[in-house]
C-alpha positions as CSV (number, residue, x, y, z in Angstrom):
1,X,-7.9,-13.4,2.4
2,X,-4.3,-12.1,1.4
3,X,-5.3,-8.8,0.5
4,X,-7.4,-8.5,3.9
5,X,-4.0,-9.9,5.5
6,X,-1.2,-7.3,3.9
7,X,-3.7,-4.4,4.2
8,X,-3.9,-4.6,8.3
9,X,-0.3,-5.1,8.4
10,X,0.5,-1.9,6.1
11,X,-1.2,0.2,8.5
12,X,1.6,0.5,11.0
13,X,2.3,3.8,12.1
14,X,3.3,5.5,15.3
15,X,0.8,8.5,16.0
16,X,-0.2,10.5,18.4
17,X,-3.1,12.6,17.0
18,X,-6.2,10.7,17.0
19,X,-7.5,10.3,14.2
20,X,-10.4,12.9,12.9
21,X,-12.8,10.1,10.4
22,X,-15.6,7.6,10.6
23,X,-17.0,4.9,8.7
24,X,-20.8,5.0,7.2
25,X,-22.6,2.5,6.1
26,X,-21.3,-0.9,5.2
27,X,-21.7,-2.5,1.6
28,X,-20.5,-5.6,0.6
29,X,-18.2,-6.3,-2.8
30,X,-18.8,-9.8,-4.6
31,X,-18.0,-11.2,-7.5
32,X,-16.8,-14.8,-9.0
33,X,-13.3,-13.5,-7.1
34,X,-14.1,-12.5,-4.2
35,X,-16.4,-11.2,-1.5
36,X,-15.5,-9.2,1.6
37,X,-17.4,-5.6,3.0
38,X,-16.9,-2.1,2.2
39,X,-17.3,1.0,4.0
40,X,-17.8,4.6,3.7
41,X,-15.1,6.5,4.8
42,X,-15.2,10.6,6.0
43,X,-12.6,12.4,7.0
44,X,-13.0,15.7,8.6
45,X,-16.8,15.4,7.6
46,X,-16.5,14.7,4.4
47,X,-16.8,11.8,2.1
48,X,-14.1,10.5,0.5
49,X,-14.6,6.9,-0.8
50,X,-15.1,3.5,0.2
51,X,-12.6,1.4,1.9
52,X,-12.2,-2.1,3.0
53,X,-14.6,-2.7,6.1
54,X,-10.8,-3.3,8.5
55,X,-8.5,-1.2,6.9
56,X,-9.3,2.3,8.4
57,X,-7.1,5.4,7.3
58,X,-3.6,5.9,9.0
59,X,-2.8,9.1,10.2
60,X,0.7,10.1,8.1
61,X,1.9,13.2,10.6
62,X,-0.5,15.3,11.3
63,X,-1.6,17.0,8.2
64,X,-2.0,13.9,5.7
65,X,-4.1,10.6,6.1
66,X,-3.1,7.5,3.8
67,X,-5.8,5.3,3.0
68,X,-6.4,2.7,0.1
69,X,-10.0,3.5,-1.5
70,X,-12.0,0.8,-3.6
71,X,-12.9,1.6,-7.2
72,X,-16.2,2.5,-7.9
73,X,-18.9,1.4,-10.5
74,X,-20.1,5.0,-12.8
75,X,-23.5,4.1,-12.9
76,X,-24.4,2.5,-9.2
77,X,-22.2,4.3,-7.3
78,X,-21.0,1.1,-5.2
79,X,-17.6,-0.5,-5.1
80,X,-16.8,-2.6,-7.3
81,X,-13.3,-4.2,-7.0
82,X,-10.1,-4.3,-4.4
83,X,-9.5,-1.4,-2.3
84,X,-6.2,-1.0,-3.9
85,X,-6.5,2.6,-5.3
86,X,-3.6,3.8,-2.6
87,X,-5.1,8.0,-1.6
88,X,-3.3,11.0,0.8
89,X,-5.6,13.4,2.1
90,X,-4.2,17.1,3.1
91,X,-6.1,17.5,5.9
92,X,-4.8,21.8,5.1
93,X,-6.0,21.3,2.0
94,X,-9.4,19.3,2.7
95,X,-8.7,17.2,-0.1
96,X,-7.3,13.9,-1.2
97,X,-5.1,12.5,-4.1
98,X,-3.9,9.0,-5.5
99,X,-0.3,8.5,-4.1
100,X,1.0,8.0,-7.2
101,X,4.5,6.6,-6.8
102,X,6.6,5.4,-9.7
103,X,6.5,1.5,-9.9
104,X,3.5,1.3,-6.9
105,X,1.2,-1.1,-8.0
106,X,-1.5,-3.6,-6.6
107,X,1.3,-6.4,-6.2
108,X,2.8,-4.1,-3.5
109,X,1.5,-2.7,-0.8
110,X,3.8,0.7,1.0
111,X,4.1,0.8,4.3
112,X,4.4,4.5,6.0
113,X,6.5,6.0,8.3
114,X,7.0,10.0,9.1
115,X,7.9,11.3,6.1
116,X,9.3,8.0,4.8
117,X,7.1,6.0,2.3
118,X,8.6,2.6,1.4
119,X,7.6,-0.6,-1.1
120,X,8.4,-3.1,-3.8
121,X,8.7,-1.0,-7.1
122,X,7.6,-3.0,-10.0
123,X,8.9,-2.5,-13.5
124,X,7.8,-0.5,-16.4
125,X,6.4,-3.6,-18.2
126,X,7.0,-7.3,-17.8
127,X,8.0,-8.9,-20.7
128,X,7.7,-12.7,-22.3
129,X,11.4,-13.1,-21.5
130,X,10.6,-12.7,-18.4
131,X,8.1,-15.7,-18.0
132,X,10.8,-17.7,-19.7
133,X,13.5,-16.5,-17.4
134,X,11.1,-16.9,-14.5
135,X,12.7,-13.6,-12.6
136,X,12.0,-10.4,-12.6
137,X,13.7,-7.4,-11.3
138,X,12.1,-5.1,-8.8
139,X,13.5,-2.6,-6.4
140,X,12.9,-2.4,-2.6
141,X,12.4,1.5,-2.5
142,X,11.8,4.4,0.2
143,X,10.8,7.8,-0.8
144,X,10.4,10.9,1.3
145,X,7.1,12.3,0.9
146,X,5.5,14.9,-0.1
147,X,8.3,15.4,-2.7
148,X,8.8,11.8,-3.6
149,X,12.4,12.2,-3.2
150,X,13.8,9.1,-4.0
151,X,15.9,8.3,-0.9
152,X,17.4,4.7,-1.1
153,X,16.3,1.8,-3.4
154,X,18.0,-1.4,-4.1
155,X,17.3,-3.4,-7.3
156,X,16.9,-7.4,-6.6
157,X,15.3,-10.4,-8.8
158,X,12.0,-12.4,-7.6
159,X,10.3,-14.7,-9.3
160,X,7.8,-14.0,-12.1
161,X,4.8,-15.9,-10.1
162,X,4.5,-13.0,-7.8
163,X,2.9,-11.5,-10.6
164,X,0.9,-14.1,-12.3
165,X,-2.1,-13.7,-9.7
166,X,-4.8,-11.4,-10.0
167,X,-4.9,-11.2,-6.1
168,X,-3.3,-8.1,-5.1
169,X,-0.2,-8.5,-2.3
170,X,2.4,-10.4,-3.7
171,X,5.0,-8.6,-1.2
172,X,4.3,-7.6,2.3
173,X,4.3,-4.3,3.3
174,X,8.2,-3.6,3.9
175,X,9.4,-3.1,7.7
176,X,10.5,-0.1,8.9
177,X,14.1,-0.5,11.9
178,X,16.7,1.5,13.6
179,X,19.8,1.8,15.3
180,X,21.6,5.2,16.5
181,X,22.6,6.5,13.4
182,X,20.3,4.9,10.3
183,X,17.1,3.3,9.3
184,X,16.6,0.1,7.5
185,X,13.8,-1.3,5.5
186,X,12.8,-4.7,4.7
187,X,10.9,-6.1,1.6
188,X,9.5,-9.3,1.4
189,X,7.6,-11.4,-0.2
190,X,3.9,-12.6,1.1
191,X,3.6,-15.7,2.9
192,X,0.5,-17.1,4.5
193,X,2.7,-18.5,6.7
194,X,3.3,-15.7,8.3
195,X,7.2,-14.0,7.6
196,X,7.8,-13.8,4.2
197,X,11.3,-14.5,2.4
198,X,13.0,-10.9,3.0
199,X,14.2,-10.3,-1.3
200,X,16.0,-6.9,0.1
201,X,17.2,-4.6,2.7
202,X,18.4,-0.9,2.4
203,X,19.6,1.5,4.6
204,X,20.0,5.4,5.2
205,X,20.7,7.3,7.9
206,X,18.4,9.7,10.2
């Protein structure tokens, strides 16, 4: 499954706290569109949603914990849909958030790296020029978190089918190098393949 696929590559992250959480019990999510197992998720004792049953939370420094939560059904309690609802928890503050970055959506999944936050930013709204076109423009963007400072970004064209699928994932989660002086982060698109076509690269230095 692609989204099973880009979410255990977007948990790459150099740590060296273990990790304070554990999984509950394990439900599974099916519908006409998919199928795959959920989990309950606590960190620091508490409960803080379900996630997908491979995709544990990633330990973002030591006081936050990144983790993408499934979406829940009011009146059963259960998940219901993709774990695609991207959360921080403040492990200070005892609580978690959505991530909320400008442009973050289920066709993209961040990657995370000390205090860098990096992924495909998709535009505002894609309209029926675009389809006729057949590219869209997107940006390959790193933020620095927890400001969301906005700290490079470069604007490239894809094609519009990376966004005519209701499967989340439609570019990998970007790849985090370095030489002496900078970082550089690469987007690409997903491939089941295995590397996708790289649509962008920025740079910016330690």
């Amino acid at each position: 499954m692609r989204f099973a696929i880009l979410l255990l590559l977007s948990f790459c992250l150099c740590a060296n706290a273990e990790a304070e959480y554990k999984f509950g019990k394990k439900l599974q999510v099916k519908n006409d569109a998919f199928e795959f197992d959920a989990r309950e998720l606590f960190i620091d004792g508490k409960f803080v949603g379900f996630v997908y049953d491979k995709a544990p939370p990633t330990k973002f420094s030591k006081n936050y914990y990144v983790y993408a939560a499934c979406p829940v059904d009011k009146s059963t309690g259960k998940p219901n849909g993709y774990c695609i609802d991207w959360m921080i928890y403040d492990v200070n503050k005892k609580s978690g958030t959505a991530l909320a970055l400008p442009g973050l959506t289920f066709f993209s999944t961040p990657s995370f790296h000390w205090p860098y936050i990096a992924y495909v930013k998709k535009p505002s709204e894609i309209t029926q020029d675009d389809f006729k076109n057949g590219f869209l423009e997107v940006s390959c963007v790193v933020v620095k978190w927890p400001d969301k400072e906005l700290v490079a970004q470069n604007k490239t064209k894809v094609s519009v089918g990376n966004f005519e699928s209701d499967t989340p994932g439609s570019f990998n989660p970007p790849k985090f190098t370095h030489s002496k002086d900078t970082w550089n982060v690469s987007c690409s698109e997903f491939s089941e393949q295995g590397e996708g076509n790289i649509i962008s690269i920025v740079t910016f230095p330690k």
